[in-house]
TORBADREN-588119 format. One record per atom (N, C-alpha, C): residue in three letters; x, y, z. Coordinates in pm, whole numbers, padded with zeros to 5 digits, always signed. Each point is the difference from the previous one (the first is absolute). Example, Ala and Ser with C-alpha at 12.3 -4.5 7.8 and 13.67 -1.06 7.14 Angstrom:
residues 2
ALA+01319-00569+00780/ALA-00089+00119+00000/ALA+00090+00120+00000/SER-00035+00105-00072/SER+00082+00119+00006/SER-00077+00109+00073/
END
This chain:
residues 59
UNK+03690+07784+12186/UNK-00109-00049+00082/UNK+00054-00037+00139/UNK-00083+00038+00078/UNK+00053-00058+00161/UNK-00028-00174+00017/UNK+00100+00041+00092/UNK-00009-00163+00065/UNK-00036-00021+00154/UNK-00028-00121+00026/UNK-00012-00017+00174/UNK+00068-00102+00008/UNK+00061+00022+00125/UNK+00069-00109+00097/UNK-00099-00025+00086/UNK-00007-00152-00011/UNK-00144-00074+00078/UNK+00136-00127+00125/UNK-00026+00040+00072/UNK+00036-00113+00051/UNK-00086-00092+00172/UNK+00002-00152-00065/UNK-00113-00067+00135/UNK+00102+00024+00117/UNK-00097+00108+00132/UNK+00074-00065+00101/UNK-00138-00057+00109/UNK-00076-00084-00028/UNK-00066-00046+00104/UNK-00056-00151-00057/UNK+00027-00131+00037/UNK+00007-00123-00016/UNK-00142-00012-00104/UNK-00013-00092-00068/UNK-00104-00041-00113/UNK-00058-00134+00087/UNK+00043-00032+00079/UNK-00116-00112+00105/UNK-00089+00024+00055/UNK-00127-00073-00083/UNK-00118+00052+00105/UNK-00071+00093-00026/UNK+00082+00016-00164/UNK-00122+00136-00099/UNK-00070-00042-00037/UNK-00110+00022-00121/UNK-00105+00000-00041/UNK+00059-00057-00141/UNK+00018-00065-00064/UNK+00007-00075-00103/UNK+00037+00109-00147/UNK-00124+00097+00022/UNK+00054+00093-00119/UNK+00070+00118+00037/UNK+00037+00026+00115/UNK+00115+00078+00048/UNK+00152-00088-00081/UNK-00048-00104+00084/UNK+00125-00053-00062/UNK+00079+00003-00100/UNK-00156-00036-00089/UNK+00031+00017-00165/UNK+00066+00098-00020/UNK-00078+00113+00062/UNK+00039+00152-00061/UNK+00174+00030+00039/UNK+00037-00065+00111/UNK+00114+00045+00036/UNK+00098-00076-00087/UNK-00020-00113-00065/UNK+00074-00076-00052/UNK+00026+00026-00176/UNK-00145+00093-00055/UNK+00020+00062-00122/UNK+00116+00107+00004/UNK-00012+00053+00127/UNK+00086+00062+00028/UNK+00131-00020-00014/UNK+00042-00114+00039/UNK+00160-00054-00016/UNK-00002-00038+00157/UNK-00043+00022+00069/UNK+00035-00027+00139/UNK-00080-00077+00055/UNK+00105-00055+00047/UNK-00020-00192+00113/UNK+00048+00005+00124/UNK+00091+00041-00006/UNK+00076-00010+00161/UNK+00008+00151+00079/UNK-00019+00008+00148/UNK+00022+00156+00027/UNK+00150+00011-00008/UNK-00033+00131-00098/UNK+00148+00077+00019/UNK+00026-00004-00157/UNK-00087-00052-00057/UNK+00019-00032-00187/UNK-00038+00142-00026/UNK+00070+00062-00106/UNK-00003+00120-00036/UNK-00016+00012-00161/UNK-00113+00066-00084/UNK-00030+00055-00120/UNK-00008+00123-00044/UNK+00043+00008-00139/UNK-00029+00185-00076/UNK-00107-00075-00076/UNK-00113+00109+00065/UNK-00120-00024-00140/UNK+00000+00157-00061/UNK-00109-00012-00069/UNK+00003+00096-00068/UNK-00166+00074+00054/UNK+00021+00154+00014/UNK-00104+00065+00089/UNK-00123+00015-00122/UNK-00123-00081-00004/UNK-00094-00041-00051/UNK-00104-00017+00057/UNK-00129+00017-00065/UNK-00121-00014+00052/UNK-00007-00111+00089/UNK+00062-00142-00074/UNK+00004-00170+00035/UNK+00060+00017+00093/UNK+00109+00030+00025/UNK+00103-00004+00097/UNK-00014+00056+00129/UNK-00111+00145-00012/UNK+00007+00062+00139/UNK-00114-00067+00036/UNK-00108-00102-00054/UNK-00106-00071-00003/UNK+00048-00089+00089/UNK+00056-00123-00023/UNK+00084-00093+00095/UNK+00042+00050+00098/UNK+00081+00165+00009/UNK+00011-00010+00107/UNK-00079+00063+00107/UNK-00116+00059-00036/UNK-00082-00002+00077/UNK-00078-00098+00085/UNK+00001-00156-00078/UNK-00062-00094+00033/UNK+00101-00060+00108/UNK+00126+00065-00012/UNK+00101-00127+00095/UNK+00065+00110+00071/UNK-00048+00148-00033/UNK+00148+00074+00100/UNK+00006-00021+00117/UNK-00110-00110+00108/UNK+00038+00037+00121/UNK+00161-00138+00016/UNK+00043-00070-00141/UNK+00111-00058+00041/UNK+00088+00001-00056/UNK+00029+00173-00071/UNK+00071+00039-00058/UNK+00072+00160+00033/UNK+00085+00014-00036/UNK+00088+00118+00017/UNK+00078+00053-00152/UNK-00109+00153-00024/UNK+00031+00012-00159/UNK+00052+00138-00014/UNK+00134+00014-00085/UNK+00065+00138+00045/UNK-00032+00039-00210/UNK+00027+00126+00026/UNK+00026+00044-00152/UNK+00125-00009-00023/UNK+00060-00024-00159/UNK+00118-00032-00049/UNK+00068+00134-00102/
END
């Protein structure tokens, strides 16, 4: 199964509350925090809701 490399590079101050959330189910809190998820319905879901503060490569 594929994976993604998700990683935040644009600050979480001043988002919208469930961005937040979403970025934080994620594993990521701080910019520059880096995750392998797994390439899923859920997963490309979130990041549709947050990609404009994210940077997501295939693994």
């Amino acid at each position: 199964m594929a994976n993604l490399k998700i990683k935040l590079v644009k600050s979480l101050n001043g988002r919208l509350d469930k961005h937040i959330s979403t970025a934080h189910s994620l594993g990521l809190r701080k910019i520059g925090n880096e995750t392998v998820q797994p390439d899923n319905e859920q997963t490309r879901g979130k990041i549709a809701q947050i990609g404009y503060l994210l940077s997501v490569t295939e693994e």
